[in-house]
C-alpha positions, 0 to 999 in steps of 0.5 A: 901648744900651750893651753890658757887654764882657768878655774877656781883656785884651790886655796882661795877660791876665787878664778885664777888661770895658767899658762900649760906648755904641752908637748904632743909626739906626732905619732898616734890618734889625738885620744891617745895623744891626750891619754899620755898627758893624763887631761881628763877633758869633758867637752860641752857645746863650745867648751871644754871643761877639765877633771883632775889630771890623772894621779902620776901624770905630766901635768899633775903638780902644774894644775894641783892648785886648781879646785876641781871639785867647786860647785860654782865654778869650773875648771876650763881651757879657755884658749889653745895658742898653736905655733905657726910655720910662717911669719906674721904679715908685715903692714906698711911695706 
C-alpha cells in the first residue's frame, strides 16, 4: 500500500508531501497492524491526521522531515493507493 503524506515542512515551512510504501503482515487485527508501523494516526471526520511516528520505528527517518508541531498546518495522509488483483478495463476493443 503507499500512502501520499502531506504537511508542513521541517525546515522550510511550507507544504510538502511524500510517497510512504508500507508493508502490512497479513496476520493480526488492523490496530496491531498499524502499531508494528510506529503512525500515531488521529482520525477527524473525513480526515486522517498524523503525530510523530514512534521513536525507533520503521517510518521514523522517512517522515523525520516533516513538522509535526506547526500550529497552521497539519500533517495528514491525503490519499491510500491500494494495489488490485486485476488488470485495468481495456476501452475500444
Amino acid at each position: 500500500m503507499r500512502l501520499v503524506i502531506t504537511g508542513p515542512d521541517f525546515n522550510k515551512g511550507s507544504s510538502t508531501s511524500t510517497t510512504l510504501l508500507v508493508r502490512f503482515d497479513e496476520d493480526g487485527s488492523a490496530e496491531a497492524r498499524i502499531a508494528e508501523t510506529g503512525f500515531f494516526l488521529m482520525p477527524e471526520g473525513e480526515r486522517m491526521f498524523m503525530d510523530e511516528p514512534n521513536y525507533g520505528s520503521p517510518y521514523q527517518t522517512q517522515l523525520q522531515g516533516f513538522d509535526f508541531y506547526a500550529l497552521d498546518e497539519r500533517v495528514e495522509i491525503t490519499a491510500i493507493e491500494v494495489p488490485t488483483d486485476r488488470l485495468p478495463a481495456r476501452h475500444g476493443s
